[in-house]
TORROVEX-39841 format. One record per residue: x, y, z of N, C-alpha, C in turn. Coordinates in pm, whole numbers, plus 32768, in hexadecimal, padded with zeros to 4 digits. Layout:
REM TORROVEX-39841
XYZXYZXYZ ...
REM end
This chain:
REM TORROVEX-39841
80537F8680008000800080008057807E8000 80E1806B8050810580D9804F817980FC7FE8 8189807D7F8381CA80AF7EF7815A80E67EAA 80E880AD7EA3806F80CC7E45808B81687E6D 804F819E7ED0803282417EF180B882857EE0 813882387EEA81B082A17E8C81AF82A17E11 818182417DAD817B824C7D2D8111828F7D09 80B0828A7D45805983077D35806E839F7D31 80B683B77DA480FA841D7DC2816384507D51 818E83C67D4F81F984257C9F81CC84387C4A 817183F97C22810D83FE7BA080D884837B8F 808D84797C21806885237C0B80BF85827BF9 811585837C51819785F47C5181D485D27BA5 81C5855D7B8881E085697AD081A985D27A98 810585A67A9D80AD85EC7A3980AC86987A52 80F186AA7AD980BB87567AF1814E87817AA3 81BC87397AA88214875F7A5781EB87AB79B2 81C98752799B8190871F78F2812B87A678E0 80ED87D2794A808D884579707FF38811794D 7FB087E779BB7F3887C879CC7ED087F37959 7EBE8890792D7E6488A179307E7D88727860 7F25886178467F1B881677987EF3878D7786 7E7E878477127E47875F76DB7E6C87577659 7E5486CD76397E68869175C57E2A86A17560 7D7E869675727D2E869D75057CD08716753C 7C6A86F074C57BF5876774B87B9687497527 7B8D86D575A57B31869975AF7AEC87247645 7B39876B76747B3D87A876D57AF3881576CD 7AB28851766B7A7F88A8764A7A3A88BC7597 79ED88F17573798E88FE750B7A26893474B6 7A2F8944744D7A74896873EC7A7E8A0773D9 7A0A8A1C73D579D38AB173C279DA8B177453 79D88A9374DE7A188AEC753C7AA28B057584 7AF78AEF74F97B8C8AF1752B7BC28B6F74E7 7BFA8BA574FA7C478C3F74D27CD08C1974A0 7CD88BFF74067D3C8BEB73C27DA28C5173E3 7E0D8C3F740B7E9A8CB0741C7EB28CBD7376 7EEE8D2F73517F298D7073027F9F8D5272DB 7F9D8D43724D80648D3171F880A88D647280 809F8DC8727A81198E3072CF81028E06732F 80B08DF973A980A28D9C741B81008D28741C 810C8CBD73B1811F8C4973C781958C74739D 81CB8CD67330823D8CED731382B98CF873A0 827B8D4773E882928D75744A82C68D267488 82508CA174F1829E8C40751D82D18BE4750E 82F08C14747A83418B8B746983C38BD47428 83CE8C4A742484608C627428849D8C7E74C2 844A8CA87520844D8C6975BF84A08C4175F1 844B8BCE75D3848B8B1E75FA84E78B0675B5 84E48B29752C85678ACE74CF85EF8B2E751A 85F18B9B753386798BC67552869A8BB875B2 86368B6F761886648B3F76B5869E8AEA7681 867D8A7F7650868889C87626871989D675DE 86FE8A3A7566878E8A49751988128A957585 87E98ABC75EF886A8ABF763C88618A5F76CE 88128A1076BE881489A6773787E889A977B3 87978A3A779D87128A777831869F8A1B781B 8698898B7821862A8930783C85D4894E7884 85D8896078C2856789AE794B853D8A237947 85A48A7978FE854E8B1B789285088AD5783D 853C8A9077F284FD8A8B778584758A2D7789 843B89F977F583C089A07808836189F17811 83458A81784A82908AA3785182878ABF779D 83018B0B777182B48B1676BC82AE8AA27656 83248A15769882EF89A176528282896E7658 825E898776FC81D08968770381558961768D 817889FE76C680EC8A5D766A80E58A3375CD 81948A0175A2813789EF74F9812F897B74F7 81688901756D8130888E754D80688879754D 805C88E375BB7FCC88DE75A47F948920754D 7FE5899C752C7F778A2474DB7FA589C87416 802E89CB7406804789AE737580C6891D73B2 80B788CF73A180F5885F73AF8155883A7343 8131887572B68161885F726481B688CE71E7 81C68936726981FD89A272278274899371F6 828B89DC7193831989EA716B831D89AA70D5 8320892670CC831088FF704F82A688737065 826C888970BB81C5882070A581E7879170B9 82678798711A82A0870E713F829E86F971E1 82F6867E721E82EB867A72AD834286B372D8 8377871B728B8423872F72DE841587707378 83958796736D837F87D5740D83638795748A 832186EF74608311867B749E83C0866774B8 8408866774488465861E746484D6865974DB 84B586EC74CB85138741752684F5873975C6 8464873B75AE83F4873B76338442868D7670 845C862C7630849085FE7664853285DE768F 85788639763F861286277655860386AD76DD 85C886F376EB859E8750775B8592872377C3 852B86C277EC84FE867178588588861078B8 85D585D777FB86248591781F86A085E67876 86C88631784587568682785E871086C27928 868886F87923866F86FF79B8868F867579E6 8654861379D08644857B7A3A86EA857D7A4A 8760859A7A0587B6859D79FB881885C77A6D 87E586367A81880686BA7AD7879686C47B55 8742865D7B6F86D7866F7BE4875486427C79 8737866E7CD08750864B7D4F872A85E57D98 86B885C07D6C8695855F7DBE865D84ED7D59 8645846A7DA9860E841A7D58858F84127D29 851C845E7D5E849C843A7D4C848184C37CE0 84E485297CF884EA859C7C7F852F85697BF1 858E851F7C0385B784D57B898528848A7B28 84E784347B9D848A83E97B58841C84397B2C 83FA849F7B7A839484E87B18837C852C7AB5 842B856C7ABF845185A179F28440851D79BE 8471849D79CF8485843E798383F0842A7950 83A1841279AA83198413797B82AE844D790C 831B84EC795D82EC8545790B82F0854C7851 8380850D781C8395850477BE837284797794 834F841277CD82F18394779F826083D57760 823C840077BA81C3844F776F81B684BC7714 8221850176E28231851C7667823F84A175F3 82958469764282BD83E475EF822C839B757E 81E4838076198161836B75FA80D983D3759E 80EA842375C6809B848F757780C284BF74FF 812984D274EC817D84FA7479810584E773C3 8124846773B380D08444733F803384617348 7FD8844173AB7F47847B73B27F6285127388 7FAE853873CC7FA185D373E07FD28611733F 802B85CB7336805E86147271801086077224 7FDB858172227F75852C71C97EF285AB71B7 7EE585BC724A7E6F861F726C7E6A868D71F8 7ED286C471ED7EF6875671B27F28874C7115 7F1786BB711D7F2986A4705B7FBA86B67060 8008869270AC80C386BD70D2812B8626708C 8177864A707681E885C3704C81FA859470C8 8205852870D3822384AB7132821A84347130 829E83CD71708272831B712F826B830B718F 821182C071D281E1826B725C824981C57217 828781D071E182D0816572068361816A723E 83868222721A84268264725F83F7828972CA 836B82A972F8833E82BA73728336825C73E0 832681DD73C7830D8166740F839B81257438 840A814F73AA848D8129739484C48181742A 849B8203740784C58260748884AB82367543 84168211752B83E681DD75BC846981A075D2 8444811975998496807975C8851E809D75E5 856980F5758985F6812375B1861E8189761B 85BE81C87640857F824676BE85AB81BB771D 8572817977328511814677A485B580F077D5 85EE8093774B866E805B779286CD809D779D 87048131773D8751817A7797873D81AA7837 870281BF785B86B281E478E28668814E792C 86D480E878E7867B80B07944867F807A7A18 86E880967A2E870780A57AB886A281247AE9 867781947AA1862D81DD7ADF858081A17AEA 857A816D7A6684F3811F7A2684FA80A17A44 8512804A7AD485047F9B7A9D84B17F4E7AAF 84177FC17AAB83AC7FA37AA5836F7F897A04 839E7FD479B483957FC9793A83B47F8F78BE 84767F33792384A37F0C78BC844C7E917873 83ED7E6678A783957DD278A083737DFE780D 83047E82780A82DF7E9F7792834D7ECF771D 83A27EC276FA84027F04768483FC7EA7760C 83CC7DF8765883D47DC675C4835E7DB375C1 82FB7DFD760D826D7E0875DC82847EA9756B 82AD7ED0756582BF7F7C752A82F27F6174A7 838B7EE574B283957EE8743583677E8773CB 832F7E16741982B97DC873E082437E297389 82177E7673C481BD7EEC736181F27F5872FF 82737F4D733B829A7F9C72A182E07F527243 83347EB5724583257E4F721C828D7E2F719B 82197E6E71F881C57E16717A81AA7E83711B 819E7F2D718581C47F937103821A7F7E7095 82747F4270A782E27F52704C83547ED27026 834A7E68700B834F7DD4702183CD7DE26FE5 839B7DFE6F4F841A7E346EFC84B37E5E6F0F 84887EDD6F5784F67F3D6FA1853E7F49701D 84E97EE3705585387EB5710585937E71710F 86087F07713F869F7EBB716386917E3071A5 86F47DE8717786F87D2E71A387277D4A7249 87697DE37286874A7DDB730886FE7DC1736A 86907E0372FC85CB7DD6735B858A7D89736D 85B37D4972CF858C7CD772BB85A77C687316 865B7C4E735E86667C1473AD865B7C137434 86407C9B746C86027CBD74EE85737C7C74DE 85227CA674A184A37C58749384AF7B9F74D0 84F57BA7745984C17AE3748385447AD27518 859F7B1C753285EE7AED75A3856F7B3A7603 85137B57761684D27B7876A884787B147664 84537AC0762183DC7A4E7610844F7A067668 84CA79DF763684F8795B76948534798F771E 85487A187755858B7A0D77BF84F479FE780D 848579F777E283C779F5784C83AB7959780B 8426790977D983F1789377CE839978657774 835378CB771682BF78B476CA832178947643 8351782B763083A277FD759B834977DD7539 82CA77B1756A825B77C4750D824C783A749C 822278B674FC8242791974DF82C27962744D 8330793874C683A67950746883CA78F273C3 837278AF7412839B78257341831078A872CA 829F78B37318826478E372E0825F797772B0 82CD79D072E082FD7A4572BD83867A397270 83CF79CC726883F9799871ED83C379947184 836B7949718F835D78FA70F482FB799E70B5 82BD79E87120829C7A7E710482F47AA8708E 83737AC670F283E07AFA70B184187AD67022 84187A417034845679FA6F9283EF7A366F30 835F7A3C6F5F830A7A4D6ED583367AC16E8C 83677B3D6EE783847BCC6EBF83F27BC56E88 846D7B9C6ECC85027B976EA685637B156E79 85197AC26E3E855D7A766DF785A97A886DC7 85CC7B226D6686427B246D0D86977B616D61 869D7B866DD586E77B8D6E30874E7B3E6E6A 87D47B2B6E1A881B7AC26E4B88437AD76EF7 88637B6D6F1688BF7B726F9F881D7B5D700B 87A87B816FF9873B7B4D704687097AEF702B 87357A936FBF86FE79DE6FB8876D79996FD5 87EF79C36FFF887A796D701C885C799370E4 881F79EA712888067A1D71A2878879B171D9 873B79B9717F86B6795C719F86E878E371B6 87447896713587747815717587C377E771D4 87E9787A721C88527858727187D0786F72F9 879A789C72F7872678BE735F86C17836736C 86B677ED731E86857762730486DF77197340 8740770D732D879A76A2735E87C676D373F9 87A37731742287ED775B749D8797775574E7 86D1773D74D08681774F74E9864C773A757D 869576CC75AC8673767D760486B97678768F 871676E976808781770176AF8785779F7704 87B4779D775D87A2782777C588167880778A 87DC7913771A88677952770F889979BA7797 885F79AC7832885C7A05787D8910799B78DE 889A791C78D9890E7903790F89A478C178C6 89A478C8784689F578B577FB8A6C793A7803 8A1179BB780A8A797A3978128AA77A4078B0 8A7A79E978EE8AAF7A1179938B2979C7797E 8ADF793F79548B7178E6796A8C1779197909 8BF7794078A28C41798478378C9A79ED789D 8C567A4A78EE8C6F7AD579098CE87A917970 8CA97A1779BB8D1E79EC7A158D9579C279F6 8D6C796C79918DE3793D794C8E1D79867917 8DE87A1B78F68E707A8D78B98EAF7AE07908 8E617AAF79B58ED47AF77A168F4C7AA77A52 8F5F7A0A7A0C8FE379F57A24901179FA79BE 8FF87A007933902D79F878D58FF37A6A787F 902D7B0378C08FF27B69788C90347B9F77E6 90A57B2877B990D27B4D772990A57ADE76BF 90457A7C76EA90087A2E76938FB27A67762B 8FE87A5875B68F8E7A44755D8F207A357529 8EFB79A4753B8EA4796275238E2679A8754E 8E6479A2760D8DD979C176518DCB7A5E7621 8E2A7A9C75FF8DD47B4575DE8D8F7B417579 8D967ADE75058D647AC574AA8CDA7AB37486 8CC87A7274FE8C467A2075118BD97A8A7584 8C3D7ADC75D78C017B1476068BE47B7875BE 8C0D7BA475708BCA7BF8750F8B597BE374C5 8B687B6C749A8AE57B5C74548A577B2874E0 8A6C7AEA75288A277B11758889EA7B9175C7 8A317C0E75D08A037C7B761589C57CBE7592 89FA7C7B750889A97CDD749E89047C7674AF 88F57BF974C088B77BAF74A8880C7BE0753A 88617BF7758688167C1D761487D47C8B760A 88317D0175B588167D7B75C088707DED7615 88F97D95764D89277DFE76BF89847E507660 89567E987649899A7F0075CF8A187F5A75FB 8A237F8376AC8A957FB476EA8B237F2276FB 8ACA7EA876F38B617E3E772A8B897E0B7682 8B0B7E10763A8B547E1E75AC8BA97E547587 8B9D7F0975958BF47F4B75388C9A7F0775BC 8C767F0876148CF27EC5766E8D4F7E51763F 8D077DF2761A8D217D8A76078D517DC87559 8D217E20751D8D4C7E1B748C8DBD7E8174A9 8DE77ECF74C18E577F0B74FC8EF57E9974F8 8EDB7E57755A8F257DD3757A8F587DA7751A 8EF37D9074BD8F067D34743B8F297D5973CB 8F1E7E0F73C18F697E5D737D90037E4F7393 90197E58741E909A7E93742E91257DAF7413 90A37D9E742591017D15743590CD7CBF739C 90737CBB736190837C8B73158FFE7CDB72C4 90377D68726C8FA87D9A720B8FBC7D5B71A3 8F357D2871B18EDD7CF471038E8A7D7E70E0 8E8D7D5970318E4D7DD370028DBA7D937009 8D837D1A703E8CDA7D0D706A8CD57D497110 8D267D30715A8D3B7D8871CA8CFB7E2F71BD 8D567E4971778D687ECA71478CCC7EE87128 8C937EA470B88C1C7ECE70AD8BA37EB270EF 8B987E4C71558B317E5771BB8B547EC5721D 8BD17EE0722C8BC87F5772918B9F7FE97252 8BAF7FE871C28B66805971868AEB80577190 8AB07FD8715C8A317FFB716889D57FDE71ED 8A2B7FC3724E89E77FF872CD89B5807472F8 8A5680CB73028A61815372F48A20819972A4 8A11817B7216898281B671C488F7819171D8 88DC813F721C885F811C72678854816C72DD 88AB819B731188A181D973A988B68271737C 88CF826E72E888DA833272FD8933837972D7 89D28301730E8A5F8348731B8A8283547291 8A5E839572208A838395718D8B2583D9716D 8B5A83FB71C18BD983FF71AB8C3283A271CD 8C2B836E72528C7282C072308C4C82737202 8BC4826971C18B7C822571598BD2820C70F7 8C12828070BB8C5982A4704C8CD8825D7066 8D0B829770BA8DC2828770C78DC581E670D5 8D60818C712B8D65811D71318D5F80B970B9 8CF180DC704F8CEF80C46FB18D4D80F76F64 8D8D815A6F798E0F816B6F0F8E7080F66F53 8E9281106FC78EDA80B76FE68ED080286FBE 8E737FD66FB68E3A7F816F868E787F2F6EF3 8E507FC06EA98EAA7FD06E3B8F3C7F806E01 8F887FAF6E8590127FC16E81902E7F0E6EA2 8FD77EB06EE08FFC7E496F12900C7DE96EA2 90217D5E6ECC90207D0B6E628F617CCC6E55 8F657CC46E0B8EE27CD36DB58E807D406DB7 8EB67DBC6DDA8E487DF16E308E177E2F6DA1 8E477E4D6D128E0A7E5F6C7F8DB57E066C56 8D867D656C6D8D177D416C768CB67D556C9A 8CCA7DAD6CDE8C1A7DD56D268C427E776D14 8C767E836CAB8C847F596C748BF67F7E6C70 8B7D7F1F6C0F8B207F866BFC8ACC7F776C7A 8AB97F486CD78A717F336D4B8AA97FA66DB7 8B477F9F6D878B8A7FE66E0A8B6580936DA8 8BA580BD6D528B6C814B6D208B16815F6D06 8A8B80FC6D0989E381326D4D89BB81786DAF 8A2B81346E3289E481286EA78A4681CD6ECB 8A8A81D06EA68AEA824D6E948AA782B96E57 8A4D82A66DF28A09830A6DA98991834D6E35 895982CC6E6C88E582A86EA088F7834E6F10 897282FC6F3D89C683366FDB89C983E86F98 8A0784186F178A0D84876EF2895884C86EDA 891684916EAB88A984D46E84886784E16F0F 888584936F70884384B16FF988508557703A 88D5853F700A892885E47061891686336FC9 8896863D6F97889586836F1E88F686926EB5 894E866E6EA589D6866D6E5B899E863E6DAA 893C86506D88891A86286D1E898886006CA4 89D086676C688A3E86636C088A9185F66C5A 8AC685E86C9F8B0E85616CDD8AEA84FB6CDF 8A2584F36D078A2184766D2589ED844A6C81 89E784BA6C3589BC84536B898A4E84466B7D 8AE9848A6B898B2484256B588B7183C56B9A 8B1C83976C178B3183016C4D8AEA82AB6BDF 8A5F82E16BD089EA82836BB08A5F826F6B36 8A7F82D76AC18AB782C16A568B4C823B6A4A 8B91825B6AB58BD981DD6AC88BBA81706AC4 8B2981716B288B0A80E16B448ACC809D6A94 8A9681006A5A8A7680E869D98B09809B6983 8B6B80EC69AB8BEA80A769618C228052697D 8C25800C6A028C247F7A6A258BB67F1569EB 8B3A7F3C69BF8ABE7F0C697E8A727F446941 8A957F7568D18A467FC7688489827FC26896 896C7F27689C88F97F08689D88B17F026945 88F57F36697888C47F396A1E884F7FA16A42 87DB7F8E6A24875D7FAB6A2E874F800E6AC2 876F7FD16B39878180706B8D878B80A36B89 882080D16B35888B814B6B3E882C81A16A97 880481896A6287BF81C969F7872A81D86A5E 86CA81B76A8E868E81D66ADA86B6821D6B2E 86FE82386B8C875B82966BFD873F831F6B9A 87AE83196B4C87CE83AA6AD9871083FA6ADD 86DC839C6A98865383EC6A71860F83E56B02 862483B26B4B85D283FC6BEE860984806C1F 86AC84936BFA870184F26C1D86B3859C6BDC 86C385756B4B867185C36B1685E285A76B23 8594858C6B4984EE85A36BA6851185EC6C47 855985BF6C63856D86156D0A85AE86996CDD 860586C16C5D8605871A6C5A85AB87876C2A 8539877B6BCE84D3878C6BD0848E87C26C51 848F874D6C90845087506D1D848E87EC6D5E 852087D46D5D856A885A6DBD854688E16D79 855F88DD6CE28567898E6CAB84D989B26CD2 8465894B6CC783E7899D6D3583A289F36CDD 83D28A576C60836D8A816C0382ED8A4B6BC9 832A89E36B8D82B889786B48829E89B96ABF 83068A336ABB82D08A4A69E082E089CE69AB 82C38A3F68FD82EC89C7688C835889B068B7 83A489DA68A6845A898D68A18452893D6916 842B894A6973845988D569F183D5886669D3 8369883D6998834A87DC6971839587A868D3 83E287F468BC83F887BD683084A087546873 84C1875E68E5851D8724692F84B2867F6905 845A86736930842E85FB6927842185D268B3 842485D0682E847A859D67CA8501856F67CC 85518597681D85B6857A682C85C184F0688E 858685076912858784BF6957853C844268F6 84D9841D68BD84A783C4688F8515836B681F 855D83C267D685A1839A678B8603832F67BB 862E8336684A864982E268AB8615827068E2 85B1828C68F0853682076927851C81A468A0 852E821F6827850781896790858781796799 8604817267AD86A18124679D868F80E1680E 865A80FF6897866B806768FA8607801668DF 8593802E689185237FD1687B85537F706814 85A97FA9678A85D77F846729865D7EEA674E 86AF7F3567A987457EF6678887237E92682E 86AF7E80688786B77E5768F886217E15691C 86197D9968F7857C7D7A6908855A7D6A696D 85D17D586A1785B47D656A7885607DD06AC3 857D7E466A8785557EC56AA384E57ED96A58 84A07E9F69E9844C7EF569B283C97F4169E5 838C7EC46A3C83047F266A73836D7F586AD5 83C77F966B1683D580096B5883F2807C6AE1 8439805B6A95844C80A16A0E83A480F869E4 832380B969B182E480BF6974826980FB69FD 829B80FB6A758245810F6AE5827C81A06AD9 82EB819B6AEB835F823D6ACF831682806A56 82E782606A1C82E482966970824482C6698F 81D182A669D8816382A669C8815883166A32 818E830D6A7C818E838C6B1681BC83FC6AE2 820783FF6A8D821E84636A4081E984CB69C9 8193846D6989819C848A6911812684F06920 80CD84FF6973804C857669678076860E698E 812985EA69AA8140866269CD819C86A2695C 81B2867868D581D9869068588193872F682E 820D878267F381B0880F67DB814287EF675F 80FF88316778806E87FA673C8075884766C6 80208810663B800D886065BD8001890B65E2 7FBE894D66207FE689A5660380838A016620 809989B366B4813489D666CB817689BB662B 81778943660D81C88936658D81AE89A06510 814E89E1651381468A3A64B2815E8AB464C4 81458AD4654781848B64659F82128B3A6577 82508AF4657F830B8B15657683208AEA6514 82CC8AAD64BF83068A6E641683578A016418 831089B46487832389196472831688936438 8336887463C883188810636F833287816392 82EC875863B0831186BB63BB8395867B6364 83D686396398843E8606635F84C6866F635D 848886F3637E84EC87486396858E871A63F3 85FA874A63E586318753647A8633879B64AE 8641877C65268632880865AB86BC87B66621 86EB8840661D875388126668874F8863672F 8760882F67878736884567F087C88867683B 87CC88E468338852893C6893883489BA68D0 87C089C968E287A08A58693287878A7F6987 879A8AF469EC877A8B066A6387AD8A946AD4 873F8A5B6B1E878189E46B5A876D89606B31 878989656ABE87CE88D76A6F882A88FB6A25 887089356A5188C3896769A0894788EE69FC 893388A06A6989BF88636A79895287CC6A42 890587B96A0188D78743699A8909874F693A 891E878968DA8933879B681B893D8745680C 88B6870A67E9886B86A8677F880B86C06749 8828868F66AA87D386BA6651874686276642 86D38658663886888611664E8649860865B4 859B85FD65A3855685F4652F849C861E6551 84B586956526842E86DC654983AA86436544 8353863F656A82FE8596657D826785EB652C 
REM end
């Protein structure tokens, strides 16, 4: 009873954080009896808040994040970036709290952004994927999880749901947290049957159908106490090999992503492989760090075989650059990876998303910045063409696009002829120059 009435107690002390009286939806009042704030109003607080946040006054900067998470949620460019701050905010207080039960109630506090985030964008017609959102919870919840170890139960419930959002696109990290919490609760039932899930989606997946059979065969078997016994055996024999070896693929296999990069450290310094090399990149590019993302994949490079896997490794390099906006860099990763495989259907897909997000950024929306999407398409028919793996992403790419083509009369306002060329270097594309073919 008397944990129940402290978790109560934080809960609340959460929500008054978060500020009681914001609201999510319309449901609180008639439509017609709410008093819309003004451009300049909202302008207002949200240049506020952003210049607390942009110099690291978290706690200045919360009554005006507040206000536009409730008043405009989706200001700025009609995305979550204000969800997302509202929660790196919360985080950096729980950070800096004094006490423990103040820690847990920022923490809270930014779970429930966590949580609200997508209703609330969705609400306002705003960009947002509830499957980088769900991606976000589950990784919230186990960084923090000594503060949260009430929560950690649910994470492979979190990424189980964004798993079925996105079956396709779920790092083989999640994938194996998933079925390792079916067998560490014993339900192997469960876990055979979120397998054979998995095979239906990713069959052509060699590195997640070579993982599955090793998860089959290990099935029956405790990997909790397999890493205890391992961990002992590497404190008398802390220059073995073998066992760092194994413990590596164990802590990647578990999920312990801090005794990983540990254990891959080790194995750098005593014996780097250029596949080494690239699971620790693409950890680090899963977690964010896109600059050792990089240095870890060039390096890669340099090893013995590490040019067998060139167009995979200057994808994920492109991937890592277009994150930190680096556009011109990360097309000519993508372009490399093209020259290790001309016919590599990503990296020609990558290019024409590059150019759609840039689209996305210059934010005008004239003729000339839809006539970018000719370009970009011209991309999606070469990965549809030279890559049959890719095609319905190819031809899914090609259809999301295409209603946003400048329309007959644009084409006659600028004296656009079909079959024309049009070459794309202006303003903010002029670091593209490529010549396209009026459509």
């Amino acid at each position: 009873m008397k944990n129940r009435r402290a978790y109560l107690r934080r809960l609340l002390f959460g929500w008054a954080l978060t500020l009681t009286a914001f609201t999510l939806t319309a449901k609180a009042q008639p439509a017609e009896a709410q008093e819309k704030p003004s451009q300049q109003e909202i302008a207002i607080h949200y240049s506020l808040y952003y210049e607390e946040y942009k110099n690291g006054n978290y706690e200045a900067a919360l009554p005006n994040l507040r206000w536009i998470l409730k008043n405009a949620p989706g200001f700025g460019r009609n995305d979550d970036r204000n969800f997302e701050r509202a929660v790196e905010v919360y985080e950096k207080l729980a950070e800096a709290a004094e006490s423990e039960a103040l820690r847990r109630a920022y923490l809270d506090s930014a779970l429930i952004m966590l949580d609200t985030a997508v209703p609330t964008i969705q609400g306002v017609d705003g960009n947002i994927d509830p499957y980088a959102w769900l991606i976000k919870k589950g990784n919230f919840i186990l960084q923090h999880r000594n503060d949260l170890p009430d929560l950690v139960d649910s994470v492979a419930v979190i990424y189980r749901q964004a798993w079925e959002l996105k079956p396709k696109e779920t790092p083989l990290y999640y994938i194996e947290y998933i079925i390792r919490d079916y067998i560490s609760k014993g339900d192997k039932a469960a876990a055979v049957a979120f397998m054979e899930e998995v095979e239906q989606h990713r069959a052509d997946d060699p590195e997640v159908m070579n993982r599955l059979t090793e998860f089959r065969g290990a099935l029956f078997t405790s990997p909790e106490e397999r890493i205890t016994f391992l961990e002992q055996q590497l404190e008398k024999k802390p220059d073995d090999l073998a066992l760092i070896s194994e413990l590596f693929d164990l802590y990647r296999q578990a999920g312990y992503r801090d005794k990983m990069y540990e254990m891959g450290e080790k194995l750098q310094q005593m014996q780097p492989t250029a596949r080494i090399y690239r699971m620790l990149g693409k950890m680090y590019l899963e977690d964010g760090n896109t600059e050792e993302a990089i240095r870890l994949y060039e390096q890669s490079l340099q090893l013995e075989g590490g040019r067998d896997h060139a167009r995979e490794v200057y994808y994920n390099i492109g991937i890592a650059h277009q994150q930190e906006g680096r556009f011109s860099r990360a097309r000519t990763a993508f372009r490399q990876a093209l020259e290790a495989d001309p016919n590599y259907g990503m990296a020609l897909i990558a290019i024409g998303d590059l150019y759609v997000q840039a689209v996305q950024n210059c934010g005008t929306f004239e003729r000339e910045d839809r006539a970018v999407y000719w370009l970009a398409t011209d991309y999606y028919e070469r990965a549809r063409a030279r890559d049959p793996q890719v095609a319905n992403i190819a031809t899914q790419r090609i259809n999301s696009i295409a209603r946003f083509y400048p329309s007959a009369e644009d084409k006659f306002f600028k004296n656009w002829n079909p079959g024309d060329s049009y070459k794309v270097d202006y303003g903010c594309y002029t670091w593209i120059n490529e010549t396209t073919t009026v459509r």
